[in-house]
N, CA, C, O and CB atoms as a CASP TS submission, in Angstrom:
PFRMAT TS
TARGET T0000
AUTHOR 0000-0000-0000
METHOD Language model
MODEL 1
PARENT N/A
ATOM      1  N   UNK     1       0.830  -1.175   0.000  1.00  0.00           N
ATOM      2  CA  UNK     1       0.000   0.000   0.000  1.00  0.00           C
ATOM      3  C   UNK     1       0.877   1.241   0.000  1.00  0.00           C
ATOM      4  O   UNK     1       1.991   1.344   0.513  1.00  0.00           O
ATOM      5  CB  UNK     1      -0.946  -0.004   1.201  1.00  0.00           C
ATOM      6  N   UNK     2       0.098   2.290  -0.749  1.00  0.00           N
ATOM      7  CA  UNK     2       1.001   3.583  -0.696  1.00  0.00           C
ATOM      8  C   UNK     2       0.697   4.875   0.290  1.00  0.00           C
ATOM      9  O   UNK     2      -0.362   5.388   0.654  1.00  0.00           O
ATOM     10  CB  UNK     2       0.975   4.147  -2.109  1.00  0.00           C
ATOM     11  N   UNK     3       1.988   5.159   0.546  1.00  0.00           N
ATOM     12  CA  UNK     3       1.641   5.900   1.829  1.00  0.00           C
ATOM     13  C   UNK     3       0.517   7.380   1.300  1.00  0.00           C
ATOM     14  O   UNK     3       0.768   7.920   0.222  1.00  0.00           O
ATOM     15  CB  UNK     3       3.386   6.467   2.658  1.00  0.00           C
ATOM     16  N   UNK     4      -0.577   7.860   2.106  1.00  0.00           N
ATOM     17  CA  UNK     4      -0.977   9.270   1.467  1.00  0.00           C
ATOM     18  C   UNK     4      -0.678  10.395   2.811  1.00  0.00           C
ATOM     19  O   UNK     4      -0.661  10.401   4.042  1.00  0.00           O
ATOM     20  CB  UNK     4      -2.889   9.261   0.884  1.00  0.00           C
ATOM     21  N   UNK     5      -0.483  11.231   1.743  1.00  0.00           N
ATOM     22  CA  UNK     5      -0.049  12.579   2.500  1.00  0.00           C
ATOM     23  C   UNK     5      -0.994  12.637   3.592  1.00  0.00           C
ATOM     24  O   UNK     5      -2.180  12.344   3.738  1.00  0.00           O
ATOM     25  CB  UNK     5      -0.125  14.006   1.583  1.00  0.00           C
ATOM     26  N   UNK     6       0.085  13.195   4.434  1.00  0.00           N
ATOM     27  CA  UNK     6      -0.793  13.843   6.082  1.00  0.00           C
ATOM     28  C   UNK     6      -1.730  15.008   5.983  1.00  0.00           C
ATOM     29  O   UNK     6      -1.851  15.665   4.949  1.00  0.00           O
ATOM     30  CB  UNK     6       0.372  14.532   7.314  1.00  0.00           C
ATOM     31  N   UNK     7      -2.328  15.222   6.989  1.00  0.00           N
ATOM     32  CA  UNK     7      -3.542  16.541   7.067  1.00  0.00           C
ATOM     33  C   UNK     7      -2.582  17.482   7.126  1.00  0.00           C
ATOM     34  O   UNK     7      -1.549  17.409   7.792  1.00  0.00           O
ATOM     35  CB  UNK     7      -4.752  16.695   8.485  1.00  0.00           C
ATOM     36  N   UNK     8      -2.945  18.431   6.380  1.00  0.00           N
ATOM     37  CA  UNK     8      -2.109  19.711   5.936  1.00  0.00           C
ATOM     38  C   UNK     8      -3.158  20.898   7.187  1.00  0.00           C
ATOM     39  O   UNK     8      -4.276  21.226   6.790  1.00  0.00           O
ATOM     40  CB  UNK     8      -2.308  20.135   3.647  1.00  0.00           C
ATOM     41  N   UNK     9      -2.869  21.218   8.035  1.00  0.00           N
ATOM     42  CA  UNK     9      -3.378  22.616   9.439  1.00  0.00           C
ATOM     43  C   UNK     9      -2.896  23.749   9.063  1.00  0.00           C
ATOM     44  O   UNK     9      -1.752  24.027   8.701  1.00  0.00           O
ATOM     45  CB  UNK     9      -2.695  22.514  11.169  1.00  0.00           C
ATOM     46  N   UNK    10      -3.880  24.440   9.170  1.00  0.00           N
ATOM     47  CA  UNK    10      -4.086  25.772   8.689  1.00  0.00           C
ATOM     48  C   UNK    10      -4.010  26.472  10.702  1.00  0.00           C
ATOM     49  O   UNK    10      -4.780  26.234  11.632  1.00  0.00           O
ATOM     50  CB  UNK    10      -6.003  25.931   7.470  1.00  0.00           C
ATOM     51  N   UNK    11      -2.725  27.351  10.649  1.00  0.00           N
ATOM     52  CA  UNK    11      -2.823  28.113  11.888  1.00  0.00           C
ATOM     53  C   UNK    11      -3.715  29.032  11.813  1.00  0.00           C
ATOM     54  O   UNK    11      -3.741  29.660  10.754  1.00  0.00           O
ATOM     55  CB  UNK    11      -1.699  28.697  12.290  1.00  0.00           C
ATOM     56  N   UNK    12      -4.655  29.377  12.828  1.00  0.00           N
ATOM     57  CA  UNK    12      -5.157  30.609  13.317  1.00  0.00           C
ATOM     58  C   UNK    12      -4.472  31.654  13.646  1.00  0.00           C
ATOM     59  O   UNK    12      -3.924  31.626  14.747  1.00  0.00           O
ATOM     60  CB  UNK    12      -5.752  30.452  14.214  1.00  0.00           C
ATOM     61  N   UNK    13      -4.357  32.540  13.014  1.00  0.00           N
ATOM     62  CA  UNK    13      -3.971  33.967  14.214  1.00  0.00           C
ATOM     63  C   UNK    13      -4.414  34.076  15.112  1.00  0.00           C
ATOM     64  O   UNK    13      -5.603  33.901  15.382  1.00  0.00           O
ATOM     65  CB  UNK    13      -4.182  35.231  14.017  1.00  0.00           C
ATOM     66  N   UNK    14      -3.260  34.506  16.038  1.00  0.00           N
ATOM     67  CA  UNK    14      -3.912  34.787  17.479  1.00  0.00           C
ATOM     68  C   UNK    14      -4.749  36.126  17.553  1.00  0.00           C
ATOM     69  O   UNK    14      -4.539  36.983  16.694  1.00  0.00           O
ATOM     70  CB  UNK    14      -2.718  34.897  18.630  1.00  0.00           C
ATOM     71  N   UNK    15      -5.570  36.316  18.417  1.00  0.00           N
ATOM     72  CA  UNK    15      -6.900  37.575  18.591  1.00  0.00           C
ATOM     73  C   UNK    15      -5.455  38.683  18.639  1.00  0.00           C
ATOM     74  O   UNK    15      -5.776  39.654  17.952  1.00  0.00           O
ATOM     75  CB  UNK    15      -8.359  37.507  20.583  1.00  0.00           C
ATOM     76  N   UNK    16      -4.195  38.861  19.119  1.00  0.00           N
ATOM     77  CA  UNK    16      -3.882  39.771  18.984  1.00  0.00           C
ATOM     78  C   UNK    16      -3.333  40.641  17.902  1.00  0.00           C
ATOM     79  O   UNK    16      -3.170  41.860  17.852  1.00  0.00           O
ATOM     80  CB  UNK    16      -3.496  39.664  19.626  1.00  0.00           C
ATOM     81  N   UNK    17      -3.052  39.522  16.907  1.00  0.00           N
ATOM     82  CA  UNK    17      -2.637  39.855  15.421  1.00  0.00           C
ATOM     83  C   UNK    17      -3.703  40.774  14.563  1.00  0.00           C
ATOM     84  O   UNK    17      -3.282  41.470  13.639  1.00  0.00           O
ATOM     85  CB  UNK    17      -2.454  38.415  14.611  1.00  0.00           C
ATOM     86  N   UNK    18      -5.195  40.743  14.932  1.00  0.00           N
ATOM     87  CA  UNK    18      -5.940  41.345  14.312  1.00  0.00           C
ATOM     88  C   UNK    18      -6.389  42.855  13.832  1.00  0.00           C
ATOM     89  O   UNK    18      -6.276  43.800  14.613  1.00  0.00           O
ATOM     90  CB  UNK    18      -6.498  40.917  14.719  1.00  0.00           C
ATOM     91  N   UNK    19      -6.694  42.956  13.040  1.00  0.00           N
ATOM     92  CA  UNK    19      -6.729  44.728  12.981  1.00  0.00           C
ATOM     93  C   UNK    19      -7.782  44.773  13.832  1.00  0.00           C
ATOM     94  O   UNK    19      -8.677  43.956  14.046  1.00  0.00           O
ATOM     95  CB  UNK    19      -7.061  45.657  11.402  1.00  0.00           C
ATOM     96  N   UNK    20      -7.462  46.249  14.462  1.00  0.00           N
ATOM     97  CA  UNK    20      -8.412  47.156  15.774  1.00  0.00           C
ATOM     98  C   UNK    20      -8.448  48.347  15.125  1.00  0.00           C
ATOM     99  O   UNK    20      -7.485  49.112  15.063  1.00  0.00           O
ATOM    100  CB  UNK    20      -7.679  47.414  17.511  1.00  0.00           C
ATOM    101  N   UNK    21      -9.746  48.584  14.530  1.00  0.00           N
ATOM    102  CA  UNK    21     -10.418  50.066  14.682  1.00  0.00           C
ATOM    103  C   UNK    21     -10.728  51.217  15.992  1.00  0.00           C
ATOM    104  O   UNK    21     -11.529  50.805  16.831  1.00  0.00           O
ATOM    105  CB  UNK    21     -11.663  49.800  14.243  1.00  0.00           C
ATOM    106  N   UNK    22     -10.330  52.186  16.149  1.00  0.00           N
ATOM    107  CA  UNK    22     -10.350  53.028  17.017  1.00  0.00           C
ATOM    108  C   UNK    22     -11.410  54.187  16.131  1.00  0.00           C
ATOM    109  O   UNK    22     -11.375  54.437  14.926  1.00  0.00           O
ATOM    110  CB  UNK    22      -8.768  53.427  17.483  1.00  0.00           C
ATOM    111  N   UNK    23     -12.358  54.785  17.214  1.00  0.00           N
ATOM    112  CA  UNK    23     -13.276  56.195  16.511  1.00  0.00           C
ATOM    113  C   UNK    23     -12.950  56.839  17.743  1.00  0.00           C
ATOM    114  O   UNK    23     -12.542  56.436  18.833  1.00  0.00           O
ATOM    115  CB  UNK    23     -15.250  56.123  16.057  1.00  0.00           C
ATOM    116  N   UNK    24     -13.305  58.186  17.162  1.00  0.00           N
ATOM    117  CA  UNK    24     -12.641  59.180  18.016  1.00  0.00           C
ATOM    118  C   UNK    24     -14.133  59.491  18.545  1.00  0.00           C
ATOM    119  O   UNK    24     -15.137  59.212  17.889  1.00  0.00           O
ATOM    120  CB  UNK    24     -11.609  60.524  17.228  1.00  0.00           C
ATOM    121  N   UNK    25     -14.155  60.163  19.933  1.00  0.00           N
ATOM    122  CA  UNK    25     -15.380  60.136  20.281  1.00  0.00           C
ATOM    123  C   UNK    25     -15.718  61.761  20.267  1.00  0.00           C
ATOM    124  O   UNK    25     -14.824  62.509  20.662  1.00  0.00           O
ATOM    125  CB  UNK    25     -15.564  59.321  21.651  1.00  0.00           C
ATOM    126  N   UNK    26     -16.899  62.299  19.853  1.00  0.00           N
ATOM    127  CA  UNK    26     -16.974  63.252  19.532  1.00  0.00           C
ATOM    128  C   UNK    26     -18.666  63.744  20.423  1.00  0.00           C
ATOM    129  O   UNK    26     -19.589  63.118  20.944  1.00  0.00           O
ATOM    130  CB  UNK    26     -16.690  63.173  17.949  1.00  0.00           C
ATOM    131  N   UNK    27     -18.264  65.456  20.142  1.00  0.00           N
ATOM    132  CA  UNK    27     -19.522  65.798  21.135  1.00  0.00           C
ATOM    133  C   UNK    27     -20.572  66.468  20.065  1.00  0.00           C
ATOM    134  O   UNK    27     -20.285  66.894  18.946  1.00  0.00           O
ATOM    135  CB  UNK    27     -19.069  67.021  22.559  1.00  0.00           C
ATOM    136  N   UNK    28     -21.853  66.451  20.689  1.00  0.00           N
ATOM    137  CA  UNK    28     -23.124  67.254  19.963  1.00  0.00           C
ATOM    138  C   UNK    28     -22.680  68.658  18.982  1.00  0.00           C
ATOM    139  O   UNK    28     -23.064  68.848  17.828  1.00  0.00           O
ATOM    140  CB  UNK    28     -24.222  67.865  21.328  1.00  0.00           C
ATOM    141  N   UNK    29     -22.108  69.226  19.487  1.00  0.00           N
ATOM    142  CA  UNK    29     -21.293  70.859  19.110  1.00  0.00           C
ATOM    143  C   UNK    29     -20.521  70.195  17.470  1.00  0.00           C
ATOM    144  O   UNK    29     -20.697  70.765  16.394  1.00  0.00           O
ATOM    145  CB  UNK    29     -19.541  71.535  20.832  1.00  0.00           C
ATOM    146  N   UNK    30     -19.872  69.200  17.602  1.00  0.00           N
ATOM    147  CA  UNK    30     -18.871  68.790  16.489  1.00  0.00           C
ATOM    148  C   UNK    30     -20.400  67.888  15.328  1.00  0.00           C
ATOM    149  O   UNK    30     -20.365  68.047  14.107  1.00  0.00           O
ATOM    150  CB  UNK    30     -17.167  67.376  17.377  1.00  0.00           C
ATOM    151  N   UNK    31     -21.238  67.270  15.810  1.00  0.00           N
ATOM    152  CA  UNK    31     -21.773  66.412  15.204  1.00  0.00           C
ATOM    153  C   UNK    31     -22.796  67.824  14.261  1.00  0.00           C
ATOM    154  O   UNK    31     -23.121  67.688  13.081  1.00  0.00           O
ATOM    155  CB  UNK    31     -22.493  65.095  16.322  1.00  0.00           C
ATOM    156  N   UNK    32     -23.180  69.204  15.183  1.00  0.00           N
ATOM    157  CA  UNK    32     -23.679  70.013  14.626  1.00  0.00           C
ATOM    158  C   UNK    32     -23.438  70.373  13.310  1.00  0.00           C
ATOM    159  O   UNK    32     -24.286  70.568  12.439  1.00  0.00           O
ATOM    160  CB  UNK    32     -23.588  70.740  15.240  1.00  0.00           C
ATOM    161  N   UNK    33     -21.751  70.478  13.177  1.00  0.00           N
ATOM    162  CA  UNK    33     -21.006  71.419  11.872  1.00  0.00           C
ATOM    163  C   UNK    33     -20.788  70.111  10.962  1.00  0.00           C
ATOM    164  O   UNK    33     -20.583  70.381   9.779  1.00  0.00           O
ATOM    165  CB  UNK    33     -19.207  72.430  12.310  1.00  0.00           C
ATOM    166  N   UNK    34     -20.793  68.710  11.298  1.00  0.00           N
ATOM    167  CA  UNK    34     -20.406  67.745  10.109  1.00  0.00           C
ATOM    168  C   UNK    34     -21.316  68.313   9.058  1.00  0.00           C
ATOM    169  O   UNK    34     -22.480  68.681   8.898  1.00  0.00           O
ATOM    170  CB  UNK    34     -20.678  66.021  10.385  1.00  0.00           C
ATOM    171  N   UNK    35     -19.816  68.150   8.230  1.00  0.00           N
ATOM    172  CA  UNK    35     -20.402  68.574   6.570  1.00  0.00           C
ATOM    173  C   UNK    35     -21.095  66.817   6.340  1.00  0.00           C
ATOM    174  O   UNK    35     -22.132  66.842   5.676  1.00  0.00           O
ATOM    175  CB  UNK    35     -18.604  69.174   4.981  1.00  0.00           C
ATOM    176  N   UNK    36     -20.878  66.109   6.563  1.00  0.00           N
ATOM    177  CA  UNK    36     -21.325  64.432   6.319  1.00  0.00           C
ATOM    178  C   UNK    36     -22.151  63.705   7.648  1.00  0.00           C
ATOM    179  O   UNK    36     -21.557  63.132   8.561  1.00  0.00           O
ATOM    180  CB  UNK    36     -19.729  63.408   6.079  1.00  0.00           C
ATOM    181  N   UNK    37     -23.310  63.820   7.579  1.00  0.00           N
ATOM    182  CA  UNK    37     -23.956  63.971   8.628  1.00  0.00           C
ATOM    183  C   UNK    37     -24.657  62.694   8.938  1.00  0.00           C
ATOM    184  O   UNK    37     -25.722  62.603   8.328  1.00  0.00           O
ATOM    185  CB  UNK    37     -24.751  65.058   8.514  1.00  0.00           C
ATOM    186  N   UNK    38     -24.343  61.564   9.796  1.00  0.00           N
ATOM    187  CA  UNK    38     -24.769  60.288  10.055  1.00  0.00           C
ATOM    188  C   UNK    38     -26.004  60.148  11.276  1.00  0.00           C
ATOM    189  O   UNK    38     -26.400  60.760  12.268  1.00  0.00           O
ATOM    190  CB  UNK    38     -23.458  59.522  10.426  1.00  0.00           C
ATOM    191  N   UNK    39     -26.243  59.198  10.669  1.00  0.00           N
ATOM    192  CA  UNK    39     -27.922  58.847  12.148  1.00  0.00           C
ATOM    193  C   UNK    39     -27.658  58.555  13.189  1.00  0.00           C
ATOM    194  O   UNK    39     -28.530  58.719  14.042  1.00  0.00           O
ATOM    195  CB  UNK    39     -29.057  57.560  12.084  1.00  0.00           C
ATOM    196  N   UNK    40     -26.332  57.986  13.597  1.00  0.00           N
ATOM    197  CA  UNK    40     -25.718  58.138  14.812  1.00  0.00           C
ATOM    198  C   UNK    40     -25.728  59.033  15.387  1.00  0.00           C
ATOM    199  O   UNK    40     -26.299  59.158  16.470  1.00  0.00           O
ATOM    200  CB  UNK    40     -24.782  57.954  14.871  1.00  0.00           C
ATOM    201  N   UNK    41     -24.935  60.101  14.658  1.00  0.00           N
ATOM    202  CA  UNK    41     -24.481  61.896  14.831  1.00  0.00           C
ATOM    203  C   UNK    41     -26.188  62.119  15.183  1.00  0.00           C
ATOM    204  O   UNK    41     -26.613  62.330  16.318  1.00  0.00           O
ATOM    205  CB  UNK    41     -23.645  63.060  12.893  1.00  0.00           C
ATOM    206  N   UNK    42     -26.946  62.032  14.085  1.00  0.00           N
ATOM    207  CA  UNK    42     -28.077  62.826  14.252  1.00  0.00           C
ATOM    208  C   UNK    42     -28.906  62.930  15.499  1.00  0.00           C
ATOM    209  O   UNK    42     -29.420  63.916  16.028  1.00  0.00           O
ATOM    210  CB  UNK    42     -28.838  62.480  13.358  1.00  0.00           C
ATOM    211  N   UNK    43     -28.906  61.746  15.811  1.00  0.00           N
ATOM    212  CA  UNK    43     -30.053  61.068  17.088  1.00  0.00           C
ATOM    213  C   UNK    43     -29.247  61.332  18.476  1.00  0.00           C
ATOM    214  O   UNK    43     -29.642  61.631  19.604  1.00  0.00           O
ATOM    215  CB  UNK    43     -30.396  59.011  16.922  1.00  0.00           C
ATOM    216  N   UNK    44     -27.840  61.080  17.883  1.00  0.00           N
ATOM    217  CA  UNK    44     -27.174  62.053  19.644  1.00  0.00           C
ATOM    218  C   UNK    44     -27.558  63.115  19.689  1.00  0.00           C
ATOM    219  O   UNK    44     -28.262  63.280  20.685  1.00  0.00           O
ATOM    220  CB  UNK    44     -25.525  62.443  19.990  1.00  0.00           C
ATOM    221  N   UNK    45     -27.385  64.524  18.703  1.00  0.00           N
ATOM    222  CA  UNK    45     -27.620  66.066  18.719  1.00  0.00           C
ATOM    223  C   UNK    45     -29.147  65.741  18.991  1.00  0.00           C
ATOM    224  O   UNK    45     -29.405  65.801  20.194  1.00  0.00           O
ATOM    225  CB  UNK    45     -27.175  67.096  17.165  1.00  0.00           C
ATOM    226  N   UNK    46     -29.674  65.581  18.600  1.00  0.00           N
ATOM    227  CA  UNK    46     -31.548  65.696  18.940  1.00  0.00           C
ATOM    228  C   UNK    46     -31.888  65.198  20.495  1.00  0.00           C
ATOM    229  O   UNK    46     -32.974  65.556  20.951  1.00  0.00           O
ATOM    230  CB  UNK    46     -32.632  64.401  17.725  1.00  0.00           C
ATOM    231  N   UNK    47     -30.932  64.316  21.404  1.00  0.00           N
ATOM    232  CA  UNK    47     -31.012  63.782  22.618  1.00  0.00           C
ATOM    233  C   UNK    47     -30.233  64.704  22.890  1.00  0.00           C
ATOM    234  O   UNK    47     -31.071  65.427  23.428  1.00  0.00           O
ATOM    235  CB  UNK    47     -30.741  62.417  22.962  1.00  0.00           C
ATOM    236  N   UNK    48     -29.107  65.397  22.973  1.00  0.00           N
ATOM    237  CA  UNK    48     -28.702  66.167  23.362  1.00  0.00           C
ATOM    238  C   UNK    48     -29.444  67.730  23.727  1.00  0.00           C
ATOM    239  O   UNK    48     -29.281  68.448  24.714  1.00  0.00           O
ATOM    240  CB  UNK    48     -27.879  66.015  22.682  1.00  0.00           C
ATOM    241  N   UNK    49     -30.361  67.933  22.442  1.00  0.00           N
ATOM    242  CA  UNK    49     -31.110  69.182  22.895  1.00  0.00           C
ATOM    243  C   UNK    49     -31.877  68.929  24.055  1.00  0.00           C
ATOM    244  O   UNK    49     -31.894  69.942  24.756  1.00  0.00           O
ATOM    245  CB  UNK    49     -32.032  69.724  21.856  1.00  0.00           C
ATOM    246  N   UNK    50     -32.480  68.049  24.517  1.00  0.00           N
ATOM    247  CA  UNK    50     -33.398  67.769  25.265  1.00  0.00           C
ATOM    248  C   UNK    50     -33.163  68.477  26.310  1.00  0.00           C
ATOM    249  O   UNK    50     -31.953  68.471  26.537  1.00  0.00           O
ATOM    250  CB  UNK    50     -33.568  66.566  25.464  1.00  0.00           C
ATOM    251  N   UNK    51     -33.796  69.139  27.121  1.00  0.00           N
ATOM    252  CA  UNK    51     -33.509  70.055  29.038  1.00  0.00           C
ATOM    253  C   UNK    51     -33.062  68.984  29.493  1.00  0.00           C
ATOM    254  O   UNK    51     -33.808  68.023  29.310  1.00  0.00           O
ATOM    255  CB  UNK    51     -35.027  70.730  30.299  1.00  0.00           C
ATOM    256  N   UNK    52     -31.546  68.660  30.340  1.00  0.00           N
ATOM    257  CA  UNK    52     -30.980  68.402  31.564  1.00  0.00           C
ATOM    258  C   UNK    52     -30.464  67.315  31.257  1.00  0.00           C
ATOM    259  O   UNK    52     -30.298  66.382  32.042  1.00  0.00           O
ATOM    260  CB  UNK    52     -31.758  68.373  32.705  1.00  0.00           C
ATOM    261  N   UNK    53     -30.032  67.333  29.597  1.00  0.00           N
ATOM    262  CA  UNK    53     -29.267  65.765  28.994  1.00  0.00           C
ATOM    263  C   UNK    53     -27.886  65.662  29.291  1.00  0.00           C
ATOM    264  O   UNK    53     -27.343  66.722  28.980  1.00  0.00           O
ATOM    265  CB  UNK    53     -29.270  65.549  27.276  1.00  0.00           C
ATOM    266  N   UNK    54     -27.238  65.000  29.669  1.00  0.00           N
ATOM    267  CA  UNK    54     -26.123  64.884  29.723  1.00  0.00           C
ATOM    268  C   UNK    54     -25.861  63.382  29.167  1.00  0.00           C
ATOM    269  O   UNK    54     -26.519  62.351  29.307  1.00  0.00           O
ATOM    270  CB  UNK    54     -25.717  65.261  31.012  1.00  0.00           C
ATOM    271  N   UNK    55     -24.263  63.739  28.268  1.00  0.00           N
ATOM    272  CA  UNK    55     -23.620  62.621  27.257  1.00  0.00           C
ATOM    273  C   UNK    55     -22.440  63.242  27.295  1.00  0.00           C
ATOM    274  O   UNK    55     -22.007  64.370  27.533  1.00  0.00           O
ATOM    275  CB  UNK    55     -24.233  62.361  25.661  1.00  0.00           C
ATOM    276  N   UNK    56     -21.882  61.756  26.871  1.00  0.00           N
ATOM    277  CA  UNK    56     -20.199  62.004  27.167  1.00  0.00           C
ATOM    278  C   UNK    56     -19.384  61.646  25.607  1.00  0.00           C
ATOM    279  O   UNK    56     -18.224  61.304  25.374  1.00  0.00           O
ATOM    280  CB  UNK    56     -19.521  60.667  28.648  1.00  0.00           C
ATOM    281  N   UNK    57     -20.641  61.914  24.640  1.00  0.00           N
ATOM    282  CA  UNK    57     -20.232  61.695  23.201  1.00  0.00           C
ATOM    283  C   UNK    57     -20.263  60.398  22.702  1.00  0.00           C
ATOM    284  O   UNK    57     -20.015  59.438  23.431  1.00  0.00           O
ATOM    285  CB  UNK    57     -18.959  62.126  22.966  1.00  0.00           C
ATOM    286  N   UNK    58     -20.512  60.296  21.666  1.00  0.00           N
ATOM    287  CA  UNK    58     -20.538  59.531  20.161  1.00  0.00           C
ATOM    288  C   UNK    58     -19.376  58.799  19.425  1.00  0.00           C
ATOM    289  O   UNK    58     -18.559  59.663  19.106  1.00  0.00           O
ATOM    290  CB  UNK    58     -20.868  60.522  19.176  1.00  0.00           C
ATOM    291  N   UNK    59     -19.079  57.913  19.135  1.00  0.00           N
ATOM    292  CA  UNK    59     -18.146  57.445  17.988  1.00  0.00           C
ATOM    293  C   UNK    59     -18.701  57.637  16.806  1.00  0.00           C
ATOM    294  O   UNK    59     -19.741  57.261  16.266  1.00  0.00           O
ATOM    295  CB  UNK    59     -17.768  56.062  18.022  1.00  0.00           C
ATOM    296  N   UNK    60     -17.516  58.509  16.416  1.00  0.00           N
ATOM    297  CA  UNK    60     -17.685  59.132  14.935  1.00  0.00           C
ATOM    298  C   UNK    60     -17.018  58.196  13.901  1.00  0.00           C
ATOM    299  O   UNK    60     -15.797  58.280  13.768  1.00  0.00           O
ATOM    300  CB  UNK    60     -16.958  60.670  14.803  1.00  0.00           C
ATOM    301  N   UNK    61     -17.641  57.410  13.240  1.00  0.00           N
ATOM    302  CA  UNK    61     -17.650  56.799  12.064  1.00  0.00           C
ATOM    303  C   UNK    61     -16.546  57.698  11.270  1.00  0.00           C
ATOM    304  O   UNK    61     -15.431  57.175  11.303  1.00  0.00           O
ATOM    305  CB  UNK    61     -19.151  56.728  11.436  1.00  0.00           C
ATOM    306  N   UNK    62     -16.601  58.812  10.635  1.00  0.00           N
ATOM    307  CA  UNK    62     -15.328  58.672  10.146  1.00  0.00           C
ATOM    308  C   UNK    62     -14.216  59.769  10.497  1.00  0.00           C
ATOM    309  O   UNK    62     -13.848  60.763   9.870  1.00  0.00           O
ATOM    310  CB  UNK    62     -15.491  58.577   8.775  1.00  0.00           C
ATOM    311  N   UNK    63     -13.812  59.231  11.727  1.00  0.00           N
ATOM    312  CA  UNK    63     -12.722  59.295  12.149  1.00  0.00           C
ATOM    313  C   UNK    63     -11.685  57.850  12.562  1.00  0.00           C
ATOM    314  O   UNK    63     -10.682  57.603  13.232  1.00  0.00           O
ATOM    315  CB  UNK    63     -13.035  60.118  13.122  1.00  0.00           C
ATOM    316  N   UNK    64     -12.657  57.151  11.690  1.00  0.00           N
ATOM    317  CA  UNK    64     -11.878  55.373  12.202  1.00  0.00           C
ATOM    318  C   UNK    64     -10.610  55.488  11.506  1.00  0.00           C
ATOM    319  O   UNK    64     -10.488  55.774  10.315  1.00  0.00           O
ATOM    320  CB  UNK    64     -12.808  53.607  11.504  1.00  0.00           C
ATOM    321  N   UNK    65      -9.514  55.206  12.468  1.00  0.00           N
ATOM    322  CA  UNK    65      -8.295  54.976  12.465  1.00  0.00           C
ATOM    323  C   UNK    65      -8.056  53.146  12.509  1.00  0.00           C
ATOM    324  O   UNK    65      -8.822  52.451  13.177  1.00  0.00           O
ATOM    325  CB  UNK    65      -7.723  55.867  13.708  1.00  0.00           C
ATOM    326  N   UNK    66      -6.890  52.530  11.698  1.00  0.00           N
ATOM    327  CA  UNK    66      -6.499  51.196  12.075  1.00  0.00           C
ATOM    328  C   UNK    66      -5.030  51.708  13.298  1.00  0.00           C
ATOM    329  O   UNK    66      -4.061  52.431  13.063  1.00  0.00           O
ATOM    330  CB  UNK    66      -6.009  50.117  10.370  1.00  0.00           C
ATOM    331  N   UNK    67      -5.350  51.110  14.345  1.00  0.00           N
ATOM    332  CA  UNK    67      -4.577  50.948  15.189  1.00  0.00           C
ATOM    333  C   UNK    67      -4.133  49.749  16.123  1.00  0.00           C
ATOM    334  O   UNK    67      -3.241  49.912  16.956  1.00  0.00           O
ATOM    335  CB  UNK    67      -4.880  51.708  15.663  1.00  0.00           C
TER
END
């Protein structure tokens, strides 16, 4: 009988090898002046007007950095 090739394993990367997106977190005042204006952005500034809201800001979509 002829010998057949062994199982050929495919390594995983480890979770730390992976790309990580970072967004910069941004406040109501900044989401006001975007020239490119997202529903994220939008629905924070509109909760933000509200009397006696307090937020500590938004991740802004495009400010995504690979880091």
């Amino acid at each position: 009988m002829s010998k057949g090739k062994g199982k050929t394993v495919k390594k995983k990367k480890p979770a730390s090898d992976r790309k990580h997106y970072s967004y910069k977190l941004v406040l109501s005042d900044t989401c006001a002046v975007c020239k490119t204006p997202c529903t994220r952005g939008m629905s924070y500034l509109a909760r933000m007007k509200q009397p006696g809201a307090v937020g500590k800001g938004v991740p802004c979509i495009l400010t995504k950095t690979l880091g």
